[in-house]
Residue, then its C-alpha position, 0 to 999 in steps of 0.5 A: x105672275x104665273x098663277x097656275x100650280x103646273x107653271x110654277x112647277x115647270x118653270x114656264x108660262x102657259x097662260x097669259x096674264x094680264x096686269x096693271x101697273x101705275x109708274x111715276x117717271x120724272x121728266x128731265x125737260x121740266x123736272x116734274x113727275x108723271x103719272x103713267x098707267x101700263x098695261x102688260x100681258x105676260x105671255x107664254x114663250x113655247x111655240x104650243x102656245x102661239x095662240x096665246x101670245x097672237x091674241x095678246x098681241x092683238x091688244x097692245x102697241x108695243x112688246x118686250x122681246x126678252x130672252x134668257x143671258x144664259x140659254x140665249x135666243x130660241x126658236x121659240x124668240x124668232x117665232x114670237x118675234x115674226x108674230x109681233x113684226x106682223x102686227x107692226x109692234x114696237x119692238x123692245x129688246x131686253x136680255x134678263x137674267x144677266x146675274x147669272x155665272x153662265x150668262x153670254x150677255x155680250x154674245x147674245x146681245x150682238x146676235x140680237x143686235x144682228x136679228x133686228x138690224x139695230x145697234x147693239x147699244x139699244x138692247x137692254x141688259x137687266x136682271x129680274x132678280x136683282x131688280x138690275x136696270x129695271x126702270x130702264x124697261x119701264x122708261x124705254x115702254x113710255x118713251x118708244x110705245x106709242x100710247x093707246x089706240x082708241x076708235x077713230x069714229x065720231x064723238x057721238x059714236x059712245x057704242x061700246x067696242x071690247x074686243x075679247x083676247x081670253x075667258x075664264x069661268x068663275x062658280x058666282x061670277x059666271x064666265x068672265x072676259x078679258x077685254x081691250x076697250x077700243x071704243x065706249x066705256x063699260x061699267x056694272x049693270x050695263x046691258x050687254x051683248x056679244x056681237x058674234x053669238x047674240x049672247x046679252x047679259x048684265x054686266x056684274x062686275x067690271x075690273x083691272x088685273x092687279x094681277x088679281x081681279x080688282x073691281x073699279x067703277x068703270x071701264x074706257x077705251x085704252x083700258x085693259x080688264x075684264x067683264x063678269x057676264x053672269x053667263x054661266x055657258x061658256x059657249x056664249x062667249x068666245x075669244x076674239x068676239x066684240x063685246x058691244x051694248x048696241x043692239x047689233x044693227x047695220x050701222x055696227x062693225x065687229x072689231x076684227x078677230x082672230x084666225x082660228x088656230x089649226x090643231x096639229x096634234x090628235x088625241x084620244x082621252x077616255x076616262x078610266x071609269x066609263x061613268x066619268x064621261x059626262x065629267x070629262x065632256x063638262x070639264x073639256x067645256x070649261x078648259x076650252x074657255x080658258x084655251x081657245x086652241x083646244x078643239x075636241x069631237x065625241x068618240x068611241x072605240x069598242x075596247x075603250x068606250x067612249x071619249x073624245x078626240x082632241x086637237x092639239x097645237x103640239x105635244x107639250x100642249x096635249x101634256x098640258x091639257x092632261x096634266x089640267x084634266x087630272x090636277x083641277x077636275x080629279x080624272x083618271x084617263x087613258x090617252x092614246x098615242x098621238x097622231x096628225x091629220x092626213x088628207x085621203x084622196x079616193x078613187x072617185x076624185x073625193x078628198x076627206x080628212x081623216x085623224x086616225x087609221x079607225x076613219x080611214x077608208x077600204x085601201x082599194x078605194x083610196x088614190x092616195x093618202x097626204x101627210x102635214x109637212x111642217x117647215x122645222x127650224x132649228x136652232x142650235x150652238x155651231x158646236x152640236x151643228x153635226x149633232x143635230x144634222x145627224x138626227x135630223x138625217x135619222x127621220x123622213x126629212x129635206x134639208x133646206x138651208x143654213x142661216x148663222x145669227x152671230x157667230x156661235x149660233x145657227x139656224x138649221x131648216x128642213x121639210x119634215x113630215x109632222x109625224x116625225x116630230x110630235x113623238x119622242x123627237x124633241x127629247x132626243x134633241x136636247x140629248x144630242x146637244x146638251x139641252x141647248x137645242x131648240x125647235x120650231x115648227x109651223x105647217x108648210x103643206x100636205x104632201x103625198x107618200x107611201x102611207x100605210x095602215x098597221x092593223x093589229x089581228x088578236x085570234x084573228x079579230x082585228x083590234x081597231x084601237x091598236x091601229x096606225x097610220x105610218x109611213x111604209x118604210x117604218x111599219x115593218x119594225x112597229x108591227x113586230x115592236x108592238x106584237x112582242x109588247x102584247x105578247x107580254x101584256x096580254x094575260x094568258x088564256x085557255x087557249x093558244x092566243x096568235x098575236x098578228x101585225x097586218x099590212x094590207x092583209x098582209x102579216x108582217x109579224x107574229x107572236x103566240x101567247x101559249x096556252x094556260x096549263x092545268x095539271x088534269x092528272x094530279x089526283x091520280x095516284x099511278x094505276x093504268x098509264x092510258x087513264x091518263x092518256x085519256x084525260x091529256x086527249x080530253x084537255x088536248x080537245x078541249x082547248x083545241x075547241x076553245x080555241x075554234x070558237x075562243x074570243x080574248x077579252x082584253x082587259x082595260x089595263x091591255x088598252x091602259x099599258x099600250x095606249x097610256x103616254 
């Protein structure tokens, strides 16, 4: 079901989708057949994507927990799990893939088993592949979830209540809704409007997922389809408004939405070309109608022109949306490296967020600066256990507690600054347990810390671009990382280049790029040796003044090779 190229070639889900599907069940009762129409949504399994997976929940009665016979469950399943319970789903319990040599079918099953509190006879082995026990899914869906809940208003109340879960933007068929019918019908050319931005529109076409787009006559409640607006902004329609064909009046109640989602990942993108701005500002409008969790701002920095500060809820999900800007709109970007949101309480009792070390405030009139703390959970066969307590110990983090699923998995849990996390941590973890590791995280509270903010001085200019926001005890050693980098990226000069890493004012590092030589004296051919004394004197002062009143222009590919993931 996956239809984008990225998800196909990663093997994961990023978007959710929808699909209709008709099963004939016999019953045993009366021995005659039955019609059934199933509505699914296929969601993303990666935490990144939570927002995706909350607003399908918020559509359906029930969910199909499944998880891999050979990777077994990940941090991911518990998550995905919590969110289904909040919305008092009926959970069912599938274990696929259950063909491969390396499945621990009986294992995982007992651990499920233990994760829900049910009898480990109620959870079902299938295998996609295979077909294996598939129509035991299908049977168990009709038997268990309860059907449809549709609007308990009166029967004269036919207003039209569709409550949007995604978007897509189509070139002919302007901005298309993914909705769930609670109440009314909806069918082509019906007036419509959207509750929360007063957008009214005719509707175009009205439709299933088959996966495809699959037009039909009409929409009703129960129903899962979608609605094309005509409506070619993709601002005028957003997930989690009502769509309704009632002028909204005070007798009409909106459907209830969804919590808007906290980026926790902050990036800058700038296109290469600065022509490409306006582009990039139109394609990041079309991806955040495809993915409600993208926030993004307008920025711009002296050495990169300008761009935008995007919001994240991790780092696979700023991979994603990159590898998206570049595949479907054809941009070339330099992304910056990523950073979190810190709460800077000043000495005056003033508190404001910031998301990079260019917004924060002269350190003489900061009280104190907090970080996210996120509440990491991380789960782990018992054998790497040591493994991963030993990573774990190597960044700022509280140990908390160990719980045990079964007998060959635990579940480790810690207090860690985000910081920590959203770089290279995820990687080395999967290195230490042979890829069987997996993690989860989600933001317990801001906590107050030695924060400090690393500064990078070029010839005594200070270079804003290149500047952190870091903990105390870990900029001494990126200060002099990054001072040896640019020492090696940046082209010589005419001129002696001092590199310097500043804390405070204090310079905590230093790197001289040696000046350029050219040979003065090569066209002459012996003669008084104090002609060329002279000419040495002569390029001696020279530099020495180009270097009192030098500025270095650092080249883009300066920027590209320090900033570039």
């Amino acid at each position: 079901m996956d239809q984008m190229e990225l998800e196909r070639e990663r093997g994961i889900t990023i978007k959710l989708q929808p699909v209709r599907m008709c099963y004939r069940l016999l019953t045993i009762d009366n021995g005659q057949e039955q019609d059934y129409i199933l509505n699914l949504i296929d969601t993303p399994g990666h935490v990144d994507f939570s927002y995706e997976v909350s607003r399908s929940l918020a559509a359906v009665e029930g969910a199909v927990l499944l998880v891999d016979a050979s990777k077994g469950i990940q941090a991911q399943t518990l998550a995905n799990l919590h969110l289904a319970q909040a919305q008092n789903l009926k959970i069912i319990p599938v274990i696929n893939k259950i063909d491969l040599p390396n499945a621990r079918t009986e294992e995982i099953k007992e651990e499920l088993a233990f994760l829900l509190g049910i009898d480990s006879e109620d959870v079902l082995e299938v295998s996609a592949k295979n077909g294996t026990n598939i129509d035991k899914i299908l049977e168990k869906i009709i038997k268990d979830v309860p059907p449809p809940v549709i609007d308990d208003k009166p029967s004269t109340d036919s207003r039209l209540r569709a409550l949007i879960f995604d978007s897509v933007f189509d070139t002919y068929k302007g901005v298309i809704a993914f909705v769930r019918i609670f109440g009314g019908s909806v069918k082509r050319g019906d007036k419509i409007m959207a509750s929360a931005t007063g957008a009214k529109a005719e509707v175009i076409e009205a439709g299933f997922f088959a996966p495809a787009l699959s037009a039909t006559l009409e929409l009703v409640a129960g129903n899962i389809g979608y609605i094309a607006t005509g409506l070619k902004d993709p601002g005028q329609i957003r997930v989690g408004d009502t769509i309704t064909n009632d002028p909204v009046s005070s007798s009409f109640h909106p459907l209830p939405g969804y919590k808007e989602p906290n980026p926790m990942v902050f990036a800058s993108f700038f296109p290469e070309n600065g022509e490409e701005y306006d582009l990039l500002k139109d394609a990041l409008g079309k991806l955040k109608l495809t993915d409600a969790s993208l926030s993004y701002e307008p920025e711009s920095s002296a050495g990169l022109g300008r761009g935008f500060r995007l919001g994240f809820l991790g780092m696979l999900h700023v991979e994603i949306i990159s590898e998206r800007l570049k595949r479907e709109f054809g941009l070339s970007l330099i992304i910056s490296s990523p950073s979190v949101e810190y709460l800077v309480e000043m000495k005056n009792g003033e508190k404001i967020k910031i998301r990079s070390a260019a917004m924060l405030p002269d350190f003489s009139k900061i009280n104190s600066i907090a970080e996210p703390i996120v509440a990491l959970e991380i789960l782990t066969p018992s054998a790497y256990m040591g493994n991963v307590m030993e990573l774990v110990s190597s960044v700022r983090s509280i140990y908390n507690r160990t719980d045990y699923l079964g007998k060959g998995t635990v579940l480790l849990k810690y207090d860690v600054p985000l910081a920590e996390v959203i770089t290279d941590f995820y990687d080395k973890l999967k290195s230490v347990s042979s890829g069987y590791a997996s993690m989860g995280h989600e933001l317990k509270e801001m906590r107050t810390d030695k924060l400090v903010r690393l500064d990078i001085f070029i010839s005594g200019e200070l270079v804003e671009p290149f500047s952190k926001i870091l903990h105390e005890k870990n900029a001494y050693y990126e200060g002099r990382m990054m001072a040896a980098k640019l020492k090696e990226t940046i082209p010589p000069q005419w001129f002696e280049v001092a590199i310097q890493a500043a804390i405070g004012g204090k310079i905590i590092a230093r790197e001289t790029i040696r000046a350029r030589r050219k040979d003065v004296t090569g066209y002459l051919y012996g003669g008084d040796v104090t002609r060329k004394m002279k000419l040495l004197e002569k390029q001696k002062r020279g530099k020495k003044k180009m270097k009192e009143a030098g500025r270095v222009n650092l080249p883009q590919e300066v920027f590209l090779k320090m900033l570039k993931r």
